[in-house]
LOMARFI-469872 format. One record per residue (C-alpha): y, x, z. Coordinates in steps of 0.2 Angstrom, whole numbers, plus 2048, in hexadecimal, padded with zeros to 3 digits. Example, Ala and Ser with C-alpha at 12.3 -4.5 7.8 and 13.67 -1.06 7.14 Angstrom:
# LOMARFI-469872
   y   x   z
 7EA 83E 827
 7FB 844 824
# end
This chain:
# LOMARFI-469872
   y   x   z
 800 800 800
 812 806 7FE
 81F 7FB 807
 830 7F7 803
 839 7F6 814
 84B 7EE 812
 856 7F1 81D
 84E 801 821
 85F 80D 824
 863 7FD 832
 861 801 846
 84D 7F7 845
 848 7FB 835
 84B 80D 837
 841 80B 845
 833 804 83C
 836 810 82C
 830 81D 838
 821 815 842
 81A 811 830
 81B 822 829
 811 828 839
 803 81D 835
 802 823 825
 80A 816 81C
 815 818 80B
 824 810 80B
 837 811 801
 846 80B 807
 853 7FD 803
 863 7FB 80B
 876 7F6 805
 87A 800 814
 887 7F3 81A
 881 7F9 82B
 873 804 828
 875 818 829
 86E 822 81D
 86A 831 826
 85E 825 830
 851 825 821
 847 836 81E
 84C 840 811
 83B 83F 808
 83A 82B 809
 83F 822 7F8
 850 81B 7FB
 858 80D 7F0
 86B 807 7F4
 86B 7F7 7F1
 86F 7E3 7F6
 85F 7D7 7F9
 86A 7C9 7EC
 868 7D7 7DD
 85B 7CF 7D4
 857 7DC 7C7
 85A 7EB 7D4
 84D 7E4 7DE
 841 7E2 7D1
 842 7F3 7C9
 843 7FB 7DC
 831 7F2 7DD
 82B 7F6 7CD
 831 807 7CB
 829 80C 7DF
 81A 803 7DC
 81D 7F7 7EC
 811 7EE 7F1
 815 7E9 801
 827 7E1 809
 82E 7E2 818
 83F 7DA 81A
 84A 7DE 825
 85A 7DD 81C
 865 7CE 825
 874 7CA 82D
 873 7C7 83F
 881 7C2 849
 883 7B3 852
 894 7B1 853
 897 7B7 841
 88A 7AB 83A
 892 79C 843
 8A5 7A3 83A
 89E 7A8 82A
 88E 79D 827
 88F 79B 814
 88F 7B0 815
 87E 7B1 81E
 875 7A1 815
 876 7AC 806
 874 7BB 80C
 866 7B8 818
 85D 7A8 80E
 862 7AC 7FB
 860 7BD 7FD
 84F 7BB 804
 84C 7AE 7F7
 852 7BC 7E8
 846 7C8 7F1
 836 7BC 7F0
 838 7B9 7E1
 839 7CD 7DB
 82B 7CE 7E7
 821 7C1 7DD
 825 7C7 7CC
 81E 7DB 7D0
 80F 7D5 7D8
 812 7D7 7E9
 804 7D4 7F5
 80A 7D4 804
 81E 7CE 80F
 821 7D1 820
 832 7C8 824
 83C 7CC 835
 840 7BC 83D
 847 7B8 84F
 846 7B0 85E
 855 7A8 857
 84B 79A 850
 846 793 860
 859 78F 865
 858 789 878
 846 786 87C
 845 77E 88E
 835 788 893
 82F 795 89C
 826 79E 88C
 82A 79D 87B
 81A 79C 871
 81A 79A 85E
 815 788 85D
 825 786 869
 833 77B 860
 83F 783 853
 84E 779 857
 85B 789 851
 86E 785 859
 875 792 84D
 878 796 83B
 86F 7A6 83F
 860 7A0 846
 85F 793 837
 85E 7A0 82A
 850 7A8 832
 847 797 834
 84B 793 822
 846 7A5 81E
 834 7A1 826
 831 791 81C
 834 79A 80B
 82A 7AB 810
 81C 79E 814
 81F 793 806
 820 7A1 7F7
 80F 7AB 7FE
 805 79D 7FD
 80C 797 7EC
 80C 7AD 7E5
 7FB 7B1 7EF
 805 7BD 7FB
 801 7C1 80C
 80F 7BE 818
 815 7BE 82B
 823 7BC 833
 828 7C2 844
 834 7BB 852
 83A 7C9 85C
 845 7C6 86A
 853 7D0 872
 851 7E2 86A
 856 7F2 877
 853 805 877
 850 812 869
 843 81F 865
 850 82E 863
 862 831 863
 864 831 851
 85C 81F 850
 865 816 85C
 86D 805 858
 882 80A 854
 886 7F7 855
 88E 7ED 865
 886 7DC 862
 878 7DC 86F
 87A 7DB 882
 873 7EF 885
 87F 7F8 87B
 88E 7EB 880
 88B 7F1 893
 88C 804 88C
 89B 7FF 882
 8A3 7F8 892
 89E 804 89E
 8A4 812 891
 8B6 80A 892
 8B6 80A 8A4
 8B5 7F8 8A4
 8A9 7EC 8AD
 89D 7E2 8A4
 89D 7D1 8A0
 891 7C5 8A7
 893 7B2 89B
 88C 7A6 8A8
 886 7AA 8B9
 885 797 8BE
 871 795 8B3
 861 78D 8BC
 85A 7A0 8BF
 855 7A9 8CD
 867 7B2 8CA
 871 7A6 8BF
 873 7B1 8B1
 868 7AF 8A2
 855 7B6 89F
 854 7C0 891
 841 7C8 889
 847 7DA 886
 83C 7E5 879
 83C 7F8 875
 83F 7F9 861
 832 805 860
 826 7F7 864
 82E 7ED 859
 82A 7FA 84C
 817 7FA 852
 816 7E8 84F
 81D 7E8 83C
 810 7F7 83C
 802 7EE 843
 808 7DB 838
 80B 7E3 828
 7F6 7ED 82B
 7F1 7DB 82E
 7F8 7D2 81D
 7F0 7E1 815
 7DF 7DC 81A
 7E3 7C8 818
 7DE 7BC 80C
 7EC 7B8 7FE
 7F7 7A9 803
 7F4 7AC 817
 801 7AD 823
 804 7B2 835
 814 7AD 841
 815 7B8 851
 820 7B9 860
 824 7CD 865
 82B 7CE 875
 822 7D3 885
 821 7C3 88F
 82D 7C9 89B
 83C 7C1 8A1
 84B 7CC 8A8
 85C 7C3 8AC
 86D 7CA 8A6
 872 7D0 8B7
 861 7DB 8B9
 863 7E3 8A8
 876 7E8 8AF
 870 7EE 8BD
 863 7F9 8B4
 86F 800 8A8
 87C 804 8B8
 86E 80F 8C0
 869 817 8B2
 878 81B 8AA
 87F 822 8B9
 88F 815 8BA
 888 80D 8C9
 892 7FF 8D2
 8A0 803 8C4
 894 7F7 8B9
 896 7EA 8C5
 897 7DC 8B7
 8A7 7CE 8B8
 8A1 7BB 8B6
 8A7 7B1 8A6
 8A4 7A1 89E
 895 79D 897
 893 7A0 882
 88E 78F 87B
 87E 78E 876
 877 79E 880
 865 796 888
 862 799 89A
 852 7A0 899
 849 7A9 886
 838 7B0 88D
 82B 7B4 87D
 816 7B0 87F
 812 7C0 877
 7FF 7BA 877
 7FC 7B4 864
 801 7C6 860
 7F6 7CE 86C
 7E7 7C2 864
 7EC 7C3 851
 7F1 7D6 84F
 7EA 7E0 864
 7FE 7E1 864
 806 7E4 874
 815 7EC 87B
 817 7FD 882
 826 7FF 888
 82C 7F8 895
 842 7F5 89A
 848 806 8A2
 841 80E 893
 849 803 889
 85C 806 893
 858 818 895
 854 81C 882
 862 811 87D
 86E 81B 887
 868 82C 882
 86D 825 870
 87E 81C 874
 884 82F 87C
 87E 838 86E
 890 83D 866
 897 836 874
 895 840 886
 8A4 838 88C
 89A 82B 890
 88E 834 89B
 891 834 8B0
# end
């Protein structure tokens, strides 16, 4: 197989560019670099600079490598920007992967791994979130990853590919310095940002029905978010044409806002400096996301290794390389 990872110069898919290359794998790269870093993808790794709406770059990309397998990536993934600019990410995130299918089903691609999100579930009032748990998205995001699922499903069974999507949930930590996520969008790297500026963190909500009022969150290490794509996209390999497979990846464990401050002040060194400051709740913001990580473990023997300090303590060894300022 030679896979086609778009997305691939980006914070996860550089990640999973590398776990797949240690296995053995072949794979090129596709990125429009909007937010990706080149130097994240290894010099000897096919490289291709291009948008997932290019029709006839995608195909010749596919033709030209000799792809085989796709794993998408490639989206846009802001809340609060999907919500603003919605038009923006239903074609970037549905008619983009729409254009891709289609390349993908006119080169004879066997197998598509596409990158969903806990997003789908919108506010699910239950301890764990398993997959046959409701999609009920609150979000423009979340409904272009649902929308996303339905049309991976709906073109493998209808072009004989192989396909799986996976809901991740909140993403945290890095594998080195060089691949750590650059962007401030998710509550780790805001806490860094803040504590960086001298300022205290922010805490939306502290009035929720949890143990501390603050919301629970299912933190996982990106390189076990690599591992899965590694272990999924093995698993179409071996499947029968037109199958599919939906999976949770999280790790089944619930950690509130105020705890994950609390790890990142002691391991950063900040202390009670990052002693957070209360503000309203976001709209839409569930008190409690929690994945069942157990269909994975029984489709794929997935699990995850890694458990939260390792996941603040690599995080922070990336967001001070460049900047030792930061640094107590």
């Amino acid at each position: 197989m030679t896979w086609l990872i778009t997305g691939g110069a980006g914070f996860i898919g550089a990640h999973v560019v590398r776990a797949m290359l240690a296995a053995g794998e072949h794979v090129a790269v596709y990125d429009d670099l909007s937010t990706g870093d080149p130097a994240r993808v290894p010099d000897d790794v096919p490289f291709v600079k291009g948008s997932v709406l290019d029709a006839e770059l995608l195909r010749a990309t596919c033709t030209d490598l000799g792809i085989t397998g796709v794993v998408h990536l490639a989206a846009k993934k802001q809340v609060g920007e999907s919500v603003e600019r919605p038009l923006h990410y239903y074609r970037e995130n549905v008619q983009g992967l729409q254009t891709l299918l289609q390349a993908a089903a006119d080169t004879g691609v066997r197998s598509f791994l596409f990158s969903s999100s806990a997003a789908v579930y919108g506010m699910p009032d239950v301890d764990l979130v398993t997959e046959d748990t409701p999609c009920v998205p609150v979000n423009p995001y979340g409904e272009t990853k649902l929308a996303g699922e339905w049309l991976v499903r709906a073109a493998g069974r209808a072009h004989g590919m192989t396909t799986a999507c996976l809901r991740y949930f909140n993403v945290a930590g890095a594998a080195d310095e060089l691949l750590a996520d650059s962007g401030v969008f998710n509550l780790v790297p805001m806490v860094f940002e803040k504590l960086s500026q001298g300022s205290a963190p922010v805490v939306f909500g502290d009035d929720y029905d949890t143990a501390d009022g603050t919301c629970v969150r299912d933190f996982i290490h990106v390189e076990d978010i690599a591992s899965a794509h590694l272990a999924a996209a093995r698993a179409l390999s071996a499947r029968e044409p037109g199958s599919d497979l939906t999976v949770n990846i999280g790790r089944g464990e619930g950690v509130s806002v105020r705890e994950m401050i609390t790890l990142i002040a002691e391991v950063t060194g900040y202390g009670p400096a990052a002693a957070p400051v209360s503000a309203p709740r976001r709209p839409g913001d569930p008190a409690r996301v929690v994945a069942s990580a157990d269909r994975i473990r029984a489709e794929l023997g997935w699990s995850a290794r890694h458990d939260v300090r390792a996941m603040v303590t690599s995080a922070w060894a990336g967001w001070c390389h460049g900047r030792p300022e930061a640094r107590r």
